[in-house]
PAKE-347012 format. One record per residue (C-alpha): residue in one letter; x, y, z. Coordinates in steps of 0.02 Angstrom, whole numbers, padded with zeros to 5 digits, always signed. Example, Ala and Ser with C-alpha at 12.3 -4.5 7.8 and 13.67 -1.06 7.14 Angstrom:
PAKE-347012
A+00615-00225+00390/S+00684-00053+00357/
This chain:
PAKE-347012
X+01139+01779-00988/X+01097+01733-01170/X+00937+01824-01216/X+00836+01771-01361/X+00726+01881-01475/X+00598+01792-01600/X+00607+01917-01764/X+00432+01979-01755/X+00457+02148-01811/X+00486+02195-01621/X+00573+02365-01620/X+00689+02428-01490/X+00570+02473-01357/X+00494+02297-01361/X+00688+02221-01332/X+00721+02344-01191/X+00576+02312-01113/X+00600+02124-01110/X+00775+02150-01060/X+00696+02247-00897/X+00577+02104-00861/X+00717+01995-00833/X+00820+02132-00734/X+00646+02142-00627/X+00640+01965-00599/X+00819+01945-00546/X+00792+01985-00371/X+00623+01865-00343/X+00728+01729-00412/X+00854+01748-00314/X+00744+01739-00151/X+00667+01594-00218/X+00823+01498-00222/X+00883+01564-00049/X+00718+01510+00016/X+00744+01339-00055/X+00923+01316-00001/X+00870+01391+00183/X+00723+01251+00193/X+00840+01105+00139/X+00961+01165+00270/X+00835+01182+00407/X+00773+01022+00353/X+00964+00963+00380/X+00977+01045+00554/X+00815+00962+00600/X+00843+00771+00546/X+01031+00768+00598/X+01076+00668+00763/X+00874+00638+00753/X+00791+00438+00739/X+00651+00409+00635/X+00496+00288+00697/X+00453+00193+00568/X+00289+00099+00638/X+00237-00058+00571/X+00042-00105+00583/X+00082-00282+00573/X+00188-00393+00673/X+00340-00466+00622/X+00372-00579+00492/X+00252-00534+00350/X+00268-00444+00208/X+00204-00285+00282/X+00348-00324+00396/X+00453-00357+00280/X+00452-00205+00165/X+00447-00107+00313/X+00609-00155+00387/X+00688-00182+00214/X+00656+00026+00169/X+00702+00076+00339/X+00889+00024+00286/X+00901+00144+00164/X+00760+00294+00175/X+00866+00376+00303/X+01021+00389+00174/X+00910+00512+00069/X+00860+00617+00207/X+00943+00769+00235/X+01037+00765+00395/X+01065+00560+00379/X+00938+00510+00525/X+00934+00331+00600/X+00771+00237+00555/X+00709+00114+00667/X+00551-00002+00646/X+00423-00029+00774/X+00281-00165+00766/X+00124-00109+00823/X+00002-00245+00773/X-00184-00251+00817/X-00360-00232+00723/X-00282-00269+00545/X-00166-00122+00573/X-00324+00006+00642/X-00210+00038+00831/X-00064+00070+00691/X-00164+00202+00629/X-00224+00287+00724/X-00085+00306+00833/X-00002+00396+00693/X-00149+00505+00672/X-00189+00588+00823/X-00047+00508+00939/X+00115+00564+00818/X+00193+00724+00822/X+00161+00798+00646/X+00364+00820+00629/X+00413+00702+00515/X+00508+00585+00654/X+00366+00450+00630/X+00314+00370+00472/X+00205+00228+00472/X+00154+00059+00354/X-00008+00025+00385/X-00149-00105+00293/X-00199-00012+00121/X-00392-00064+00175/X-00411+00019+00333/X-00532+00169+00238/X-00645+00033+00235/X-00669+00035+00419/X-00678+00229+00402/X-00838+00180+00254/X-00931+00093+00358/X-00931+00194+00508/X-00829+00071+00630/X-00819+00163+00807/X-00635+00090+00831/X-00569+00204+00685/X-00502+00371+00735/X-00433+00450+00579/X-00503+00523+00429/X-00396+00419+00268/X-00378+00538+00156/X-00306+00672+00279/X-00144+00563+00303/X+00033+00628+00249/X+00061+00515+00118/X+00231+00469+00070/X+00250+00313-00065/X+00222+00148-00103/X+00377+00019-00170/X+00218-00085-00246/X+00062-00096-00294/X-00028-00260-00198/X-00127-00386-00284/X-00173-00522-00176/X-00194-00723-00215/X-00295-00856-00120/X-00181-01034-00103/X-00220-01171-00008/X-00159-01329+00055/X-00129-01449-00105/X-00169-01592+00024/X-00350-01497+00058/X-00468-01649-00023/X-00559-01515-00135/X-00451-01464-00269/X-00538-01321-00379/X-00674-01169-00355/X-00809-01302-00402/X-00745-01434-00280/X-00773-01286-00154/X-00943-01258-00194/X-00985-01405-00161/X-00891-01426-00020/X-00969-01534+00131/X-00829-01456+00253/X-00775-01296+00206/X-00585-01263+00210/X-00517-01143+00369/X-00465-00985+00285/X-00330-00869+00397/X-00362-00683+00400/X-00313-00512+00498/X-00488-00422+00516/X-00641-00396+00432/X-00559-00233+00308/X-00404-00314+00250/X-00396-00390+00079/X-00332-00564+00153/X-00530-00552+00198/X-00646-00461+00086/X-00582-00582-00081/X-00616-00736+00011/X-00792-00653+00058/X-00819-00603-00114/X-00794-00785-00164/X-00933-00829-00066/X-01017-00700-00123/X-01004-00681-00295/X-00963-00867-00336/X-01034-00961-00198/X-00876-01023-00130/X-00888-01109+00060/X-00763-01042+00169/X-00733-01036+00375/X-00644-00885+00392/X-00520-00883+00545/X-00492-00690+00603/X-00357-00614+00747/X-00218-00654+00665/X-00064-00531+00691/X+00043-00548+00518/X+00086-00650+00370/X+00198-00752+00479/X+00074-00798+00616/X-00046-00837+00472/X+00109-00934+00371/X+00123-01043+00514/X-00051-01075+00554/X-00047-01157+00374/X+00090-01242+00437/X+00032-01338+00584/X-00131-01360+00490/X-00219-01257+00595/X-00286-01159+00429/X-00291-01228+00262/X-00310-01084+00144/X-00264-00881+00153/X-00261-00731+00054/X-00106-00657+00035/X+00011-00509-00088/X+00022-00577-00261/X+00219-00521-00236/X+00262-00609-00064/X+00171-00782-00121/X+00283-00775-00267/X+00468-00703-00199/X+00453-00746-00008/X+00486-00871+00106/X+00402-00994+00155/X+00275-00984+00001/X+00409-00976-00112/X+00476-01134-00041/X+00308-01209-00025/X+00255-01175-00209/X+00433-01259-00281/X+00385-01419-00169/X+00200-01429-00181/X+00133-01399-00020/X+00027-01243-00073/X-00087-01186-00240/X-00152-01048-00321/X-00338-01057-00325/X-00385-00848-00384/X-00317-00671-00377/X-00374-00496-00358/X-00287-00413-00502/X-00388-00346-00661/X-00268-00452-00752/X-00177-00618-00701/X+00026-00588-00640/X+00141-00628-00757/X+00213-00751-00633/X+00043-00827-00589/X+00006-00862-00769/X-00097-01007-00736/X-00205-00941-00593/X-00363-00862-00626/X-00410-00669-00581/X-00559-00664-00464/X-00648-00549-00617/X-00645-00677-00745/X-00715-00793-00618/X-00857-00686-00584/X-00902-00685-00793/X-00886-00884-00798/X-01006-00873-00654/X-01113-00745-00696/X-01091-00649-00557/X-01240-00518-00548/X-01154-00318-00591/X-01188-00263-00442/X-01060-00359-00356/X-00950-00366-00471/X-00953-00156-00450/X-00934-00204-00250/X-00792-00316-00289/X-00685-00158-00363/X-00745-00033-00246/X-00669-00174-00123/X-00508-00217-00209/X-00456-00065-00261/X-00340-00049-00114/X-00229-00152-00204/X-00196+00048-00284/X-00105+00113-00124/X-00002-00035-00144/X+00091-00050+00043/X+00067+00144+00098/X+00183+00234+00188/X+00109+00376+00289/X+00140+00506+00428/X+00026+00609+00534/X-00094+00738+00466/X-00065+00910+00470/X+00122+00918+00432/X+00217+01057+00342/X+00220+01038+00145/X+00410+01060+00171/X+00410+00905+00287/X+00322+00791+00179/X+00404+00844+00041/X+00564+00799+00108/X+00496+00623+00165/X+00418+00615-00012/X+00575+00647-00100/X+00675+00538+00006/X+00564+00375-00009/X+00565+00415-00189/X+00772+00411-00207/X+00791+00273-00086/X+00676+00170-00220/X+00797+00204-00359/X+00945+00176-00237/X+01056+00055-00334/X+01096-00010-00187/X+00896-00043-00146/X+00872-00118-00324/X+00985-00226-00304/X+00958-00291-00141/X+00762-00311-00207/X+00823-00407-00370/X+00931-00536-00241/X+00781-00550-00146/X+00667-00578-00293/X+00555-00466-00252/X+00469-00342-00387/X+00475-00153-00359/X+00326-00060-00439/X+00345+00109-00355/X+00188+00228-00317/X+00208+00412-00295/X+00155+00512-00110/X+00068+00622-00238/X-00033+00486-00326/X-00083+00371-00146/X-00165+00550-00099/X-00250+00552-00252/X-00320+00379-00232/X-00372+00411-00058/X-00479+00551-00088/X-00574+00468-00239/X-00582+00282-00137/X-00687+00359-00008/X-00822+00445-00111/X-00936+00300-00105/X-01142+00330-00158/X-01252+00247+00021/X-01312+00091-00104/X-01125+00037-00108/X-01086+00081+00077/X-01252-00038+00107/X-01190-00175+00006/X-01027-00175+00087/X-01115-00180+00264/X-01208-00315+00212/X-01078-00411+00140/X-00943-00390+00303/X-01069-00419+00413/X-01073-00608+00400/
């Protein structure tokens, strides 16, 4: 060991006595890295021959799907141990039976991990009976994006732009999950803060059902991830040939593939949307911030999550993963366990005037 002495005039007894400090300390930093080595191999022991759950809140064939099944192929490689993962669908309530069936239904062991809507604390805000968990409480374990959302819309729909909407003597059928998800709350904020006429259509399972309600013409319009209008099928496909258009999206500032569709905020200013809902309107979007969260149950060991942290945070550089994203076309922006914590503690401190205002505005 090289030690190093800054020439402060120190005299002998100041060396020695630094040199005995890091005698001393030889023995606690040892144990620390036996401790460390003993957790990673109990963490081994535990995960090997073992099959991760990996519940989706959505069913199959959305994006919520999508990235779900696509991070299951690799999450288990960074694991110690190697465990299988394996994705179940457990749709219902915009992803509410999801969560809380992780919650209080999960064993806290790190053999379940779940993908569930990022705004379901907005059930938990306004005091919905149906939710049984306590947001900020969740294991949280990463994000590959964050999720801005766009409303498009049949280009055959007879009323073209916002203004054509407003006016609009049949309002367009607009697809949605629930009341909390952001396929919902921007299209109620339209009405709200821009006095946009839409029939929202509610019960819908997944992207895919909703995809294919647009389809047969059952819907004309829907709120959807900025990223999965943009790099997935059928949108992708629908965009090239016509059949669908941008009308708004939630971001604070337009995606750089969307360069021509307007962000809900700058909207708001051409309309002269009163402040107070324009301070509802981020209060409400900001669960684009926990992007598409992956969680596990409450009260797990910090050893445990750190190990599902850690893993979800190598399988996102995984060359392997990058590159199967970049042949998919679809943009990795990935979020931190750490940081979706963060954000879940601070989302649901909320003063009663807001919590009002978003009763009011849900209700309808």
């Amino acid at each position: 060991m090289m030690l190093k002495v800054t020439d402060r005039g120190a005299g002998p007894l100041d060396i020695w006595g630094s040199v005995m400090k890091i005698i001393l300390s030889l023995p606690f930093l040892l144990s620390f890295a036996l401790v460390a080595d003993a957790a990673q191999e109990s963490a081994q022991e535990f995960f090997k021959g073992k099959t991760i759950r990996l519940v989706v809140g959505n069913s199959a064939g959305g994006a919520m799907d999508d990235w779900g099944r696509f991070v299951a192929q690799y999450l288990g490689k960074h694991i110690p141990g190697n465990p299988d993962v394996i994705v179940q669908n457990m749709p219902g309530a915009g992803a509410i039976i999801a969560a809380n069936y992780i919650y209080n239904i999960a064993k806290p062991d790190g053999l379940t991990v779940g993908v569930v809507n990022p705004a379901n604390y907005i059930d938990q805000l306004l005091g919905s009976k149906d939710v049984k968990f306590d947001w900020p409480k969740f294991s949280w374990i990463g994000s590959p994006e964050t999720v801005d959302q766009v409303l498009f819309i049949r280009s055959d729909f007879p009323y073209k732009t916002l203004d054509d909407l407003r006016n609009a003597k049949e309002p367009p059928r607009c697809a949605a999950l629930a009341r909390a998800g952001l396929g919902y709350l921007l299209p109620r904020l339209l009405e709200e803060g821009l006095g946009i006429k839409l029939n929202m259509v509610l019960g819908y399972g997944g992207g895919g059902e909703m995809n294919l309600a647009i389809e047969k013409g059952e819907v004309h319009c829907r709120a959807g991830t900025v990223s999965a209008y943009v790099g997935r099928e059928p949108t992708r496909a629908w965009i090239k040939n016509g059949f669908v258009r941008g009308l708004v999206q939630s971001g604070a500032k337009r995606y750089p593939k969307l360069p021509d569709v307007p962000t809900v905020y700058e909207q708001m200013e051409a309309y002269k949307t009163p402040d107070a809902t324009k301070r509802l309107a981020r209060v409400l979007l900001s669960s684009g911030e926990l992007g598409r969260p992956f969680i596990a149950p409450p009260g797990m060991s910090a050893d445990r999550v750190k190990v599902l942290r850690d893993a979800f945070t190598k399988a996102m550089s995984d060359p392997a993963l990058v590159a199967d994203a970049q042949k998919r076309k679809w943009d990795l922006d990935p979020l931190r366990g750490e940081d979706l914590e963060s954000t879940a503690k601070e989302i649901m401190v909320q003063p009663p005037e807001v919590i009002e205002r978003m009763k009011k505005l849900l209700e309808k």
